[in-house]
mmCIF file as Biopython writes it, N, C-alpha, C and O atoms, coordinates in Angstrom:
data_model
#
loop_
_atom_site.group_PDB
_atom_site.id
_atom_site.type_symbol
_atom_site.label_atom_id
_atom_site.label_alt_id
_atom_site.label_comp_id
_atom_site.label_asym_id
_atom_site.label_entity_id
_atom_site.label_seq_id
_atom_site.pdbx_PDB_ins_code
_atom_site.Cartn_x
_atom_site.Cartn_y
_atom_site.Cartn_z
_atom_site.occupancy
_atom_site.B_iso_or_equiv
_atom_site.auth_seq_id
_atom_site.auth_asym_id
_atom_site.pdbx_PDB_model_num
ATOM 1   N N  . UNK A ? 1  ? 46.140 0.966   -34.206 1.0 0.0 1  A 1 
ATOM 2   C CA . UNK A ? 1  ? 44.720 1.115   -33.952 1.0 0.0 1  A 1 
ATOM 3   C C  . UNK A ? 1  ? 43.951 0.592   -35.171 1.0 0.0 1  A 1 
ATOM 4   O O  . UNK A ? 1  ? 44.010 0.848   -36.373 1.0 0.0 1  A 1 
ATOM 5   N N  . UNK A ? 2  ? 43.383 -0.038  -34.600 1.0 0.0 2  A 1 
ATOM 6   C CA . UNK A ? 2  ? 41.939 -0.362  -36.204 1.0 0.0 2  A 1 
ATOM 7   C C  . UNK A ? 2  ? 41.156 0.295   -36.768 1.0 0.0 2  A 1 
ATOM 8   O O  . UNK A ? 2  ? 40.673 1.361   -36.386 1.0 0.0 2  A 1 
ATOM 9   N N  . UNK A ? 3  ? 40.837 -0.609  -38.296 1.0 0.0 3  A 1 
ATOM 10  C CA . UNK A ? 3  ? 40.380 1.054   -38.869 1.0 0.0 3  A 1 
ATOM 11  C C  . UNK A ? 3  ? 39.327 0.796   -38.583 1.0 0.0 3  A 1 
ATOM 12  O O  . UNK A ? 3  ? 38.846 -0.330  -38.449 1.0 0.0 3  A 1 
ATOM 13  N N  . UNK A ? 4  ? 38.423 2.629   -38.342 1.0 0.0 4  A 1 
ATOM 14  C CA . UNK A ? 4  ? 37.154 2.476   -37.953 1.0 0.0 4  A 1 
ATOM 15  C C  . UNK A ? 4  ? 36.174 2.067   -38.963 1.0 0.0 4  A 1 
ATOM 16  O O  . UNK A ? 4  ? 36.522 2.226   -40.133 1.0 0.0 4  A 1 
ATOM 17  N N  . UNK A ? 5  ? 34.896 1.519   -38.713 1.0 0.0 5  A 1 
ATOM 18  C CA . UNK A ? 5  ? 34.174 1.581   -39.510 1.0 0.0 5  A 1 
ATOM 19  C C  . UNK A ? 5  ? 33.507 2.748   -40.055 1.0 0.0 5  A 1 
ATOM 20  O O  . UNK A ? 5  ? 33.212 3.720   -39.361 1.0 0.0 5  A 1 
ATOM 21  N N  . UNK A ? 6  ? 33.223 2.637   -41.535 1.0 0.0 6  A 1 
ATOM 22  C CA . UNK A ? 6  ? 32.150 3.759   -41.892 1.0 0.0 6  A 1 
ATOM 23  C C  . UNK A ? 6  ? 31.183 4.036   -42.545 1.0 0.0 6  A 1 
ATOM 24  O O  . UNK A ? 6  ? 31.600 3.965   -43.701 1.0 0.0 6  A 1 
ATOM 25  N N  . UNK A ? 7  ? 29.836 4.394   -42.590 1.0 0.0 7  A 1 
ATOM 26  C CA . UNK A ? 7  ? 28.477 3.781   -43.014 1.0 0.0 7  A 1 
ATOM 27  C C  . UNK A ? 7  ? 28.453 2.743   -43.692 1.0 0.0 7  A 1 
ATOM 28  O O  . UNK A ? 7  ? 27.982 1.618   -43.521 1.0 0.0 7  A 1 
ATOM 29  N N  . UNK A ? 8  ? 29.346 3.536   -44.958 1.0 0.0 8  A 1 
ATOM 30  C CA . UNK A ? 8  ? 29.233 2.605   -46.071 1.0 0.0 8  A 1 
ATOM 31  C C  . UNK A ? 8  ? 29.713 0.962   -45.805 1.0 0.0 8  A 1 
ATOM 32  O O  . UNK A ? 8  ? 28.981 0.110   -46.311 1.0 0.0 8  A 1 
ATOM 33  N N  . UNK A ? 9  ? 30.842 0.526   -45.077 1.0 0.0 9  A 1 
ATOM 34  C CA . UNK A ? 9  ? 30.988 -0.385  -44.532 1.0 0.0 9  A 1 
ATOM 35  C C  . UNK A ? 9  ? 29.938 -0.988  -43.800 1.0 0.0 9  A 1 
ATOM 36  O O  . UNK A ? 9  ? 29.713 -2.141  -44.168 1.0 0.0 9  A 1 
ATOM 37  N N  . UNK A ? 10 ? 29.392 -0.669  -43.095 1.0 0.0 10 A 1 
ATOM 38  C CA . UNK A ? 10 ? 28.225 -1.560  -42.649 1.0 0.0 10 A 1 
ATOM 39  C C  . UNK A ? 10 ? 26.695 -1.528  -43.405 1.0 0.0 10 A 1 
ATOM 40  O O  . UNK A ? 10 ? 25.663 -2.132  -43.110 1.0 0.0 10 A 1 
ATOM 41  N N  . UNK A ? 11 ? 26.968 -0.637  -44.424 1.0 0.0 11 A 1 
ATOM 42  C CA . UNK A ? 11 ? 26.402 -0.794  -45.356 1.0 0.0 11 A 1 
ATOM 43  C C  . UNK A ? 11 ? 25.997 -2.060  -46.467 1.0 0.0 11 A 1 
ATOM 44  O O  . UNK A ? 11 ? 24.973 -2.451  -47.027 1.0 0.0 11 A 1 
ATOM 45  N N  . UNK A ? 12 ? 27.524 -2.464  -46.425 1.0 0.0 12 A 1 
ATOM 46  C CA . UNK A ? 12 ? 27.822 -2.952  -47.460 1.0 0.0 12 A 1 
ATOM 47  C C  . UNK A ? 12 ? 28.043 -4.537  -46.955 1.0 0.0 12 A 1 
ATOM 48  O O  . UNK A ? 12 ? 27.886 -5.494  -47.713 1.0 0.0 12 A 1 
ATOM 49  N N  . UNK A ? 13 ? 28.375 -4.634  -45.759 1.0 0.0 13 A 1 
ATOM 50  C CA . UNK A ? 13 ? 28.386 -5.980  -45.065 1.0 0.0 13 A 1 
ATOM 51  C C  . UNK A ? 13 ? 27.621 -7.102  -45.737 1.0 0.0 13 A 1 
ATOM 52  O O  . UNK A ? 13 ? 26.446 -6.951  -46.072 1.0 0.0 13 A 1 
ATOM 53  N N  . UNK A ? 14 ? 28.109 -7.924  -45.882 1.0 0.0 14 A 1 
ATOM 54  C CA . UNK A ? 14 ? 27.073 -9.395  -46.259 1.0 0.0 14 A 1 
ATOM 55  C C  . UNK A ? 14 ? 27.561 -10.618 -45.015 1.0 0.0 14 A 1 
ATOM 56  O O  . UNK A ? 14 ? 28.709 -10.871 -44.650 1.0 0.0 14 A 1 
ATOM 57  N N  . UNK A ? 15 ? 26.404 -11.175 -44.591 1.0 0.0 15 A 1 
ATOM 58  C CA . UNK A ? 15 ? 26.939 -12.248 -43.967 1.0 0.0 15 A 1 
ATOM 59  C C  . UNK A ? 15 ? 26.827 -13.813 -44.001 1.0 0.0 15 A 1 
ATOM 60  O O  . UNK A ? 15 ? 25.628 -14.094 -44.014 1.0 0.0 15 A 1 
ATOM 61  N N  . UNK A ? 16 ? 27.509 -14.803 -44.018 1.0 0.0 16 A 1 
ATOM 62  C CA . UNK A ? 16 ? 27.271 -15.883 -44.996 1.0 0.0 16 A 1 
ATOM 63  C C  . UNK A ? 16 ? 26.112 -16.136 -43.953 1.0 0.0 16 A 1 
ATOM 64  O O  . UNK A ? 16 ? 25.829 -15.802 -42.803 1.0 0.0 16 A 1 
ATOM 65  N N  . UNK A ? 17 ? 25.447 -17.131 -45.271 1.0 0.0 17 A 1 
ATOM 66  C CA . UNK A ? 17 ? 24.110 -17.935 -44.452 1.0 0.0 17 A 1 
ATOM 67  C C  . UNK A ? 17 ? 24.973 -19.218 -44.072 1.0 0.0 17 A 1 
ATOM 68  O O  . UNK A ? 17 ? 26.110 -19.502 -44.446 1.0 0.0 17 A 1 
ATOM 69  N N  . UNK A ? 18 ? 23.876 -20.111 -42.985 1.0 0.0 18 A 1 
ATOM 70  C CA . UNK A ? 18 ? 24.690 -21.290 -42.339 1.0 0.0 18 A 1 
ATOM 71  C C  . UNK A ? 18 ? 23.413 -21.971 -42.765 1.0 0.0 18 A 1 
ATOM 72  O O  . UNK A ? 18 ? 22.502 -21.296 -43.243 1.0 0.0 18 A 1 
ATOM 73  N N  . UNK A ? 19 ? 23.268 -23.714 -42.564 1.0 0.0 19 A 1 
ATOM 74  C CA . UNK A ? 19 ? 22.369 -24.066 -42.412 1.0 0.0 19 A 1 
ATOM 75  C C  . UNK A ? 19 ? 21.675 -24.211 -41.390 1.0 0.0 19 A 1 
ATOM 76  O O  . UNK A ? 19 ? 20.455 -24.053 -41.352 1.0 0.0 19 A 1 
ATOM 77  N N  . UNK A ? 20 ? 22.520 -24.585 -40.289 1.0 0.0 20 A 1 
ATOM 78  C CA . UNK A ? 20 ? 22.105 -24.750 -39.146 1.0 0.0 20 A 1 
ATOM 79  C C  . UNK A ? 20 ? 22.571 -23.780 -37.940 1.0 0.0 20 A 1 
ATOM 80  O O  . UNK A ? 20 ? 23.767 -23.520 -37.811 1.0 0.0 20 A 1 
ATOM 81  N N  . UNK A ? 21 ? 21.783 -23.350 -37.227 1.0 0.0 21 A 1 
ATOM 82  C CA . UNK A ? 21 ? 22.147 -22.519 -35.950 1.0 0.0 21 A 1 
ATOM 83  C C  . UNK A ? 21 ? 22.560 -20.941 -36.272 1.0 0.0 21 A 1 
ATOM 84  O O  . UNK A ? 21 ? 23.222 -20.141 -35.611 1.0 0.0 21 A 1 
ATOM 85  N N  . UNK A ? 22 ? 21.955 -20.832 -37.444 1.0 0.0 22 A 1 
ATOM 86  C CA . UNK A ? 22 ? 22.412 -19.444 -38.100 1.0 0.0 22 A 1 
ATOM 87  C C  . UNK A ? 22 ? 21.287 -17.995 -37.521 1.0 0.0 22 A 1 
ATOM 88  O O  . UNK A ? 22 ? 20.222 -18.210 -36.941 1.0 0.0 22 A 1 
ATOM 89  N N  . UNK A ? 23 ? 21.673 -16.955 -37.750 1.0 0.0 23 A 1 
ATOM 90  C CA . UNK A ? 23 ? 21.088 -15.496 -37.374 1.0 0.0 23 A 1 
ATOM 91  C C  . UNK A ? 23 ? 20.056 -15.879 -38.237 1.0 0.0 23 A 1 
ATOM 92  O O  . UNK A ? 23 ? 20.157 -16.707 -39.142 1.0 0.0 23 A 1 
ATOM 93  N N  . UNK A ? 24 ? 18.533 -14.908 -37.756 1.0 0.0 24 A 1 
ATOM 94  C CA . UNK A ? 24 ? 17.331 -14.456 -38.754 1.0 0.0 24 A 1 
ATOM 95  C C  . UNK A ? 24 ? 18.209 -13.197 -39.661 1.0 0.0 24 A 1 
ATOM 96  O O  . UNK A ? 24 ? 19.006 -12.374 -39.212 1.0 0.0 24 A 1 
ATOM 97  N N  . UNK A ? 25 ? 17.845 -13.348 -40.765 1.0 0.0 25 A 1 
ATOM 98  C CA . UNK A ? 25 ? 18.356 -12.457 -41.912 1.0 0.0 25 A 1 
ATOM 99  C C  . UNK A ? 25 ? 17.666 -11.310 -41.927 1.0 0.0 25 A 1 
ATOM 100 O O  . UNK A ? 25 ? 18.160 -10.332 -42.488 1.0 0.0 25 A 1 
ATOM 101 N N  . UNK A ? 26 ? 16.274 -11.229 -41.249 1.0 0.0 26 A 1 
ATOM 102 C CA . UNK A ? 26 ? 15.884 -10.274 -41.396 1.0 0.0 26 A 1 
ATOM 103 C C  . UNK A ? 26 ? 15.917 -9.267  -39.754 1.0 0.0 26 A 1 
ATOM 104 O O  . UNK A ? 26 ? 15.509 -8.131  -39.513 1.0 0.0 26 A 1 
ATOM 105 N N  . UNK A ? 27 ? 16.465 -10.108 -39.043 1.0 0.0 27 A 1 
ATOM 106 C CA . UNK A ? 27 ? 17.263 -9.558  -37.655 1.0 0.0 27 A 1 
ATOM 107 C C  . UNK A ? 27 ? 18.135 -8.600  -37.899 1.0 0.0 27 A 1 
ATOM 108 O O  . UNK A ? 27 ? 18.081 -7.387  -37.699 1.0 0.0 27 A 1 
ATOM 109 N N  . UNK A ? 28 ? 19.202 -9.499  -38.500 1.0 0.0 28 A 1 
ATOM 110 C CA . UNK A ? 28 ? 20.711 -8.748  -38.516 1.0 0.0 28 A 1 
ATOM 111 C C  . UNK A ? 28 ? 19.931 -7.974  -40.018 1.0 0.0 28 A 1 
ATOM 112 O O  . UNK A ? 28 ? 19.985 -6.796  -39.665 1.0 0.0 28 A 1 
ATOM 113 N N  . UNK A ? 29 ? 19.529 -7.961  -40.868 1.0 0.0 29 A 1 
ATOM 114 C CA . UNK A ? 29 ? 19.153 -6.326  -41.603 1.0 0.0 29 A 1 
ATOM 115 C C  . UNK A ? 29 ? 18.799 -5.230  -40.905 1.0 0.0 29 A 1 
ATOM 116 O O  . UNK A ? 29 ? 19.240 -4.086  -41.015 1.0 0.0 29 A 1 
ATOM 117 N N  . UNK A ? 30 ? 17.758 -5.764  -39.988 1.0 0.0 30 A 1 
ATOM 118 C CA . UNK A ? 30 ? 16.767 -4.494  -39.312 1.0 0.0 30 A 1 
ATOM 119 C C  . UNK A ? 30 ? 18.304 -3.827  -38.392 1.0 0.0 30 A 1 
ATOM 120 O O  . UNK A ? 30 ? 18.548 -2.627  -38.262 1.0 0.0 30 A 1 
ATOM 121 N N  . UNK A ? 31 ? 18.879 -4.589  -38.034 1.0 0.0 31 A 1 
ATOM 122 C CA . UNK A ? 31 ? 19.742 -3.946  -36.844 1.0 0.0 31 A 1 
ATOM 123 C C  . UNK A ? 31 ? 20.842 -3.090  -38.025 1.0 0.0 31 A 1 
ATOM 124 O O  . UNK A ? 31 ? 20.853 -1.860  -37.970 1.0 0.0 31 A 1 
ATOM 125 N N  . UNK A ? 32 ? 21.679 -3.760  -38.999 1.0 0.0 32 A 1 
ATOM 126 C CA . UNK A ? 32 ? 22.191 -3.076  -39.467 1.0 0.0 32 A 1 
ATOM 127 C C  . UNK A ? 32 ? 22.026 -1.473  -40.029 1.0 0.0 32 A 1 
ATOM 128 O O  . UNK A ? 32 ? 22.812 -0.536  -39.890 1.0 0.0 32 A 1 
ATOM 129 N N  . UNK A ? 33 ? 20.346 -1.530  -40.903 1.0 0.0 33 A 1 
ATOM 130 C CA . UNK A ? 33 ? 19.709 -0.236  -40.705 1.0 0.0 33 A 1 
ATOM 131 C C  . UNK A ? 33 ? 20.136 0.549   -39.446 1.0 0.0 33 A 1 
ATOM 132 O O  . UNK A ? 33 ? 20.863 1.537   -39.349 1.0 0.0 33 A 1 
ATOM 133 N N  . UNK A ? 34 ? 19.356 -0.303  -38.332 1.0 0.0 34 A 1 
ATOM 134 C CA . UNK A ? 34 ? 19.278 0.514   -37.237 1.0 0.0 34 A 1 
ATOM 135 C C  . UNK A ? 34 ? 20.833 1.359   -36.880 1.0 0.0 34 A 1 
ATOM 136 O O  . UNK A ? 34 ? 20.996 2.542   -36.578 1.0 0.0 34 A 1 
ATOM 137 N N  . UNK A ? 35 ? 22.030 0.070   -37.074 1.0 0.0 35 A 1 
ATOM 138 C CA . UNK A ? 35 ? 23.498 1.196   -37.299 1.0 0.0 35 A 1 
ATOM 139 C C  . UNK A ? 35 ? 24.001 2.185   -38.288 1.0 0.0 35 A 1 
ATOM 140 O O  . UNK A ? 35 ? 24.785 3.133   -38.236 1.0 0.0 35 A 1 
ATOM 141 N N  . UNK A ? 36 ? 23.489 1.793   -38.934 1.0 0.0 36 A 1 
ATOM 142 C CA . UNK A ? 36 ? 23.737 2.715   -40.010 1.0 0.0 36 A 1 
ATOM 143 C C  . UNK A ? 36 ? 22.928 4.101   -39.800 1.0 0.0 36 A 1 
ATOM 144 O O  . UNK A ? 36 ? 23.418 5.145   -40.230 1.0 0.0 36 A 1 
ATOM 145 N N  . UNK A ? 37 ? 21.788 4.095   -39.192 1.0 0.0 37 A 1 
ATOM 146 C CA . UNK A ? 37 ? 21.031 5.152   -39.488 1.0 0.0 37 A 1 
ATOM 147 C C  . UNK A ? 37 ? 21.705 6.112   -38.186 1.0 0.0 37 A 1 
ATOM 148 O O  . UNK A ? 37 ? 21.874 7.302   -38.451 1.0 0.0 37 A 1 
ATOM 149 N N  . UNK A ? 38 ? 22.089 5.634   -36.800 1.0 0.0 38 A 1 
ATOM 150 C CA . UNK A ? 38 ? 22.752 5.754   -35.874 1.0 0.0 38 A 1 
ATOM 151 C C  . UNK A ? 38 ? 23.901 6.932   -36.008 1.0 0.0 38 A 1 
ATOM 152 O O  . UNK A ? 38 ? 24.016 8.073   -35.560 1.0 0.0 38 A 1 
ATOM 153 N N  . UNK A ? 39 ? 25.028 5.703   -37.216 1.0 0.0 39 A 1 
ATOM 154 C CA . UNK A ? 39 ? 26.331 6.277   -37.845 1.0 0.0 39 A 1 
ATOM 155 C C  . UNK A ? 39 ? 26.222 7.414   -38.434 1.0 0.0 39 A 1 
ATOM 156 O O  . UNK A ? 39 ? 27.137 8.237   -38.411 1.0 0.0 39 A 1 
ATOM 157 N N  . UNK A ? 40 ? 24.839 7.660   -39.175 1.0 0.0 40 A 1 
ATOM 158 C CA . UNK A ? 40 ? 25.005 8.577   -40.156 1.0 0.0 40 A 1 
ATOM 159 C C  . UNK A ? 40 ? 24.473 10.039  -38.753 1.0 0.0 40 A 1 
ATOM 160 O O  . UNK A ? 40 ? 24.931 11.156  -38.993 1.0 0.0 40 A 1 
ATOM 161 N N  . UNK A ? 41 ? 23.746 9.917   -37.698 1.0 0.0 41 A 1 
ATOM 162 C CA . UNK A ? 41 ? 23.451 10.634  -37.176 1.0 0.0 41 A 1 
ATOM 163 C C  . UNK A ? 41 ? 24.530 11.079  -36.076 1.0 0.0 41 A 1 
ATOM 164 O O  . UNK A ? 41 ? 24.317 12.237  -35.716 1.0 0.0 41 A 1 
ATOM 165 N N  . UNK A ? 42 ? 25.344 10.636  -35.606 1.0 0.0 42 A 1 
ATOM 166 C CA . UNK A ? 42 ? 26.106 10.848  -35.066 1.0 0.0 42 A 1 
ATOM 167 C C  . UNK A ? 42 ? 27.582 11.799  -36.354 1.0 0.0 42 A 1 
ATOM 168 O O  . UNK A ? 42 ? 28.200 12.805  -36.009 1.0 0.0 42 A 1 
ATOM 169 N N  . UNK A ? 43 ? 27.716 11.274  -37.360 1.0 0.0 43 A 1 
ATOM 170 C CA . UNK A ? 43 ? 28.340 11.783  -38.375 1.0 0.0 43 A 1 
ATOM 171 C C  . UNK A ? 43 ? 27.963 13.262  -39.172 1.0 0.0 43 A 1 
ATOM 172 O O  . UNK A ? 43 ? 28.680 14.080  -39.748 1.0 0.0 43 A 1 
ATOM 173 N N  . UNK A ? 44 ? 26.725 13.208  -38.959 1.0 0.0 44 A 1 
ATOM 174 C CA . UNK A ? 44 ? 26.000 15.055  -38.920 1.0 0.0 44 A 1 
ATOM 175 C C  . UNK A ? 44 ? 26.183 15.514  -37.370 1.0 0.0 44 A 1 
ATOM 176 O O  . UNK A ? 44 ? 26.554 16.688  -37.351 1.0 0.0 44 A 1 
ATOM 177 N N  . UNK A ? 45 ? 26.064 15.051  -36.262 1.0 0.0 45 A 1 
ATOM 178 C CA . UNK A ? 45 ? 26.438 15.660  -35.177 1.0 0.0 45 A 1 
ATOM 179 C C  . UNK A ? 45 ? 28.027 15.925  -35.138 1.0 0.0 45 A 1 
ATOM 180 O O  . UNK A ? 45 ? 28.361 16.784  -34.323 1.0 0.0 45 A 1 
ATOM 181 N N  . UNK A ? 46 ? 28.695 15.539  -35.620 1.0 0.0 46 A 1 
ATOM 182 C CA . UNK A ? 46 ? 30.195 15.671  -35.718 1.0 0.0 46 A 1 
ATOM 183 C C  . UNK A ? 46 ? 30.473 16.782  -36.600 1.0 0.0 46 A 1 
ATOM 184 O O  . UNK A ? 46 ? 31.159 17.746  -36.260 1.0 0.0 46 A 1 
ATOM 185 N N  . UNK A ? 47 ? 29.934 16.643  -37.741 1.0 0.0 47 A 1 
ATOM 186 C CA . UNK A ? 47 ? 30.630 17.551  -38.185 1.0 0.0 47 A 1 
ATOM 187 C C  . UNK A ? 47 ? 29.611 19.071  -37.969 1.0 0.0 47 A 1 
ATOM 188 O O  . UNK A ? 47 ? 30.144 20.120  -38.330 1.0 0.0 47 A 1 
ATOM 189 N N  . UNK A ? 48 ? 28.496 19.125  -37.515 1.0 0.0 48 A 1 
ATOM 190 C CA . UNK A ? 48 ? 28.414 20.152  -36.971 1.0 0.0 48 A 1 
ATOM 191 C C  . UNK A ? 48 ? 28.875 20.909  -35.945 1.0 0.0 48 A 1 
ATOM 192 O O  . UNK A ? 48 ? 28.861 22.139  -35.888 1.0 0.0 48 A 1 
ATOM 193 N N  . UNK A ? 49 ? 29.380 19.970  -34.947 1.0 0.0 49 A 1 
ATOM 194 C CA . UNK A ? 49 ? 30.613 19.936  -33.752 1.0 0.0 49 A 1 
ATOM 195 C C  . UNK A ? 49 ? 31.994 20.756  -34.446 1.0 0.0 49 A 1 
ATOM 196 O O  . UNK A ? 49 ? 32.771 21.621  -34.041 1.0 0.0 49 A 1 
ATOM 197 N N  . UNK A ? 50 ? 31.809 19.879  -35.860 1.0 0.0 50 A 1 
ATOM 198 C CA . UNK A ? 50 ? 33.567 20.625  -36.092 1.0 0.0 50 A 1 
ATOM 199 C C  . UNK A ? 50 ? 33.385 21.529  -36.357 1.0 0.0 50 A 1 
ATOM 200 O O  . UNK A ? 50 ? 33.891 22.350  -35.592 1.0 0.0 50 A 1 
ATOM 201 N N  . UNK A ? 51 ? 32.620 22.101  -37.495 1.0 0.0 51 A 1 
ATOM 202 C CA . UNK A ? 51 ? 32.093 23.619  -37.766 1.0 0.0 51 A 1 
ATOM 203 C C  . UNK A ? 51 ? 32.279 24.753  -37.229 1.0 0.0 51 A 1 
ATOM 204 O O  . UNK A ? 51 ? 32.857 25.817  -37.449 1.0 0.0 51 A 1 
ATOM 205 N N  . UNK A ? 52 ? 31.155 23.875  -35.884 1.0 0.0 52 A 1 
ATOM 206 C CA . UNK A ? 52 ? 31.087 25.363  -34.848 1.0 0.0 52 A 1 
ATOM 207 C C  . UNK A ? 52 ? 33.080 25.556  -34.431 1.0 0.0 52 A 1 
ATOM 208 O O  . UNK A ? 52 ? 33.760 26.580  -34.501 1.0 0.0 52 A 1 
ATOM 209 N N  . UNK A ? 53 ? 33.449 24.322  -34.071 1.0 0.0 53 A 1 
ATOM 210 C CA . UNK A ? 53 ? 34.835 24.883  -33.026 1.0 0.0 53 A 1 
ATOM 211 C C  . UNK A ? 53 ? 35.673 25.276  -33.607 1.0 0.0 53 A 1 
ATOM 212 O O  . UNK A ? 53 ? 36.667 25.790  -33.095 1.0 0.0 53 A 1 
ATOM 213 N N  . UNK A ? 54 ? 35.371 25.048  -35.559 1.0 0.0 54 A 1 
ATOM 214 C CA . UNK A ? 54 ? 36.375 26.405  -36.486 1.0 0.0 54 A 1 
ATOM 215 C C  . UNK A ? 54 ? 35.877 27.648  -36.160 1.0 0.0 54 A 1 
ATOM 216 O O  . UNK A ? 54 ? 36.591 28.646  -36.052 1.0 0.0 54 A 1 
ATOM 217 N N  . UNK A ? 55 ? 34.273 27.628  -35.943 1.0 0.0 55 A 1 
ATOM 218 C CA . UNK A ? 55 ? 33.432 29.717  -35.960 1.0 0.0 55 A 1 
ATOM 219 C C  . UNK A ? 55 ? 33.875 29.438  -34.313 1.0 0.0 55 A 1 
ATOM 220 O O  . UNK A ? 55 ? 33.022 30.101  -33.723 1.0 0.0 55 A 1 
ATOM 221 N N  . UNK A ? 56 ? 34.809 28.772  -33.187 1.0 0.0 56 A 1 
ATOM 222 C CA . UNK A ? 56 ? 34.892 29.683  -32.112 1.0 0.0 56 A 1 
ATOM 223 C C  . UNK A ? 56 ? 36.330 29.953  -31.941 1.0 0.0 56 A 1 
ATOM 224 O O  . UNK A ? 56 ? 36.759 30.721  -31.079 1.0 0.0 56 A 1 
ATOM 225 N N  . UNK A ? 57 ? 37.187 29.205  -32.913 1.0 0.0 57 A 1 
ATOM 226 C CA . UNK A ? 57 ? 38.576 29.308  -33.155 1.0 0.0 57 A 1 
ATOM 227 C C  . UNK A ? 57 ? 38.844 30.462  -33.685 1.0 0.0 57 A 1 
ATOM 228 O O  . UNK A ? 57 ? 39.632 31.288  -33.225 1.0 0.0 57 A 1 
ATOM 229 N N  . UNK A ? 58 ? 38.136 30.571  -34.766 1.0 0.0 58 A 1 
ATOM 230 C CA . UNK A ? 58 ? 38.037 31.881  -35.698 1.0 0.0 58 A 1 
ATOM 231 C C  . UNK A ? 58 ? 38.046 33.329  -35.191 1.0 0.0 58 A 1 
ATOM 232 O O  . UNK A ? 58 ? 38.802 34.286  -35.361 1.0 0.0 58 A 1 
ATOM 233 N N  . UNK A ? 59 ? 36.595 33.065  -34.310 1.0 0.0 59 A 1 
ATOM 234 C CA . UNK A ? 59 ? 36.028 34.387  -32.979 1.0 0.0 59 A 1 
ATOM 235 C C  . UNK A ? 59 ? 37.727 34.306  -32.462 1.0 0.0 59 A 1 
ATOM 236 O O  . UNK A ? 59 ? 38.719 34.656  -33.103 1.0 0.0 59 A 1 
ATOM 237 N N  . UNK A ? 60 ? 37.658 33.773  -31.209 1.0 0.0 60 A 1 
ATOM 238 C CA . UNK A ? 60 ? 39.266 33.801  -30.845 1.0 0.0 60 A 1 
ATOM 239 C C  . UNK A ? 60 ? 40.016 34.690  -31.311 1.0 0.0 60 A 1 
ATOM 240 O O  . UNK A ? 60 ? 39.959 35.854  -30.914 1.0 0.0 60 A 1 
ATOM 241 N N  . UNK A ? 61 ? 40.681 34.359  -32.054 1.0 0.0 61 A 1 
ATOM 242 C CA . UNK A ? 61 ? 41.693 34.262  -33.011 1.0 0.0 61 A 1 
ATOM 243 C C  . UNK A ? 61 ? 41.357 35.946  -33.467 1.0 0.0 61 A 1 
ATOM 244 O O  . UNK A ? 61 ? 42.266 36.751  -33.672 1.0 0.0 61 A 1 
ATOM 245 N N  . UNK A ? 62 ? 40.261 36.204  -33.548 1.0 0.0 62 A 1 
ATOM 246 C CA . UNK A ? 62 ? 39.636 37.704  -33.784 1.0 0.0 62 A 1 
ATOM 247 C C  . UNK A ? 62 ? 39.477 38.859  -32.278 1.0 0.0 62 A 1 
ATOM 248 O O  . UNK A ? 62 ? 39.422 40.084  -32.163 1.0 0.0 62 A 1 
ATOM 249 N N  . UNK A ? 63 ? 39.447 37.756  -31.348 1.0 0.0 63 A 1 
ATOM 250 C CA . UNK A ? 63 ? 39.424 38.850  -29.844 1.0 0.0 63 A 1 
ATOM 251 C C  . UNK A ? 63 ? 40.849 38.941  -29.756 1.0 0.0 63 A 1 
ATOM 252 O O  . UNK A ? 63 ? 41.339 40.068  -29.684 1.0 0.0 63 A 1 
ATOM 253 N N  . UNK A ? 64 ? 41.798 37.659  -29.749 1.0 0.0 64 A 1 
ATOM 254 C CA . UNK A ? 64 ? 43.268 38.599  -29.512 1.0 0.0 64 A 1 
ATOM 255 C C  . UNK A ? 64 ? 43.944 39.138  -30.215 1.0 0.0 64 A 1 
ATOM 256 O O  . UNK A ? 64 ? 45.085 39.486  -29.910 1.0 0.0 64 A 1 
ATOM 257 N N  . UNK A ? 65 ? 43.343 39.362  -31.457 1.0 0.0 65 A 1 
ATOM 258 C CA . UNK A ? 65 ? 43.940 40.260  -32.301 1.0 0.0 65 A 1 
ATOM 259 C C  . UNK A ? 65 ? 43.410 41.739  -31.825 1.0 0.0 65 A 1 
ATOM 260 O O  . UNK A ? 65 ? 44.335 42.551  -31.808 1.0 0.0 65 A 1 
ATOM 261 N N  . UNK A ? 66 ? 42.006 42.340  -31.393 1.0 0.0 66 A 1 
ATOM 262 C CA . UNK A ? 66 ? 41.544 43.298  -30.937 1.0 0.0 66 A 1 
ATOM 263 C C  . UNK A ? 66 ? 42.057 43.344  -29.409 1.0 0.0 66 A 1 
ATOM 264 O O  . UNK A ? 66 ? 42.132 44.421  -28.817 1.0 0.0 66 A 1 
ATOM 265 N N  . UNK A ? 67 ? 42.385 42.192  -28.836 1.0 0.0 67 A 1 
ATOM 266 C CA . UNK A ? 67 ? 43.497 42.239  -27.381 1.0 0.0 67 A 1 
ATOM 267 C C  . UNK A ? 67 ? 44.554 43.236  -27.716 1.0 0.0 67 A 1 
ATOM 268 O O  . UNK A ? 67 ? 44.696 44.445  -27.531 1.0 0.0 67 A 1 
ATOM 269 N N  . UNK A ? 68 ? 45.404 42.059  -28.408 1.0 0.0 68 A 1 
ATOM 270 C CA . UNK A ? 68 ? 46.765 42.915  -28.538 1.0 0.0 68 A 1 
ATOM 271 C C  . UNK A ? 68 ? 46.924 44.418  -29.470 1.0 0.0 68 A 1 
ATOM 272 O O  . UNK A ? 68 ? 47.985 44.849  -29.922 1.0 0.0 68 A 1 
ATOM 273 N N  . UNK A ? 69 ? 45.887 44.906  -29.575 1.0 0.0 69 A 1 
ATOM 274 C CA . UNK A ? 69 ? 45.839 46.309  -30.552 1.0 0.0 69 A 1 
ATOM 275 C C  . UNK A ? 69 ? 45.972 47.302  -29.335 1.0 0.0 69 A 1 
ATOM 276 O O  . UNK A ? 69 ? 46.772 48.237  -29.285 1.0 0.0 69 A 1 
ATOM 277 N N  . UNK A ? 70 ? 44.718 46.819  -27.996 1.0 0.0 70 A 1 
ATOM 278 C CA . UNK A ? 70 ? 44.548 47.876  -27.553 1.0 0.0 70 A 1 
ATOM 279 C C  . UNK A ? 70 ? 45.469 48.174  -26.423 1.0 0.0 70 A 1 
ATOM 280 O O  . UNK A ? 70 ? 45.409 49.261  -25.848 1.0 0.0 70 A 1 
#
């Protein structure tokens, strides 16, 4: 599997200039922002995702212990 990208990687991207038939530079910036800002929001949604499903693993993990007591 390939490795994923991560902010900083598209962060850090440069892309050669051409003379002819080449991207607007200030295209592919605005869009890169636009991924990056994306990445980083989806990357706070994740790990608030993971968080919680340690505090419901945790809970769990705390009801069958009060299961198997009673």
């Amino acid at each position: 599997m390939p490795e994923l990208l991560t902010v900083k990687d598209v962060e850090l991207k440069v892309f050669k200039r051409v003379m002819f038939r080449g991207y607007s530079v200030q295209d592919v910036e605005e869009f890169l922002e636009q991924v990056v800002r994306t990445f980083d929001s989806y990357d706070i949604r994740h790990s608030e995702q993971q968080r919680r499903i340690h505090e419901l693993e945790a809970a769990l993990k705390r009801h069958e212990v009060m299961k198997n007591t009673i």
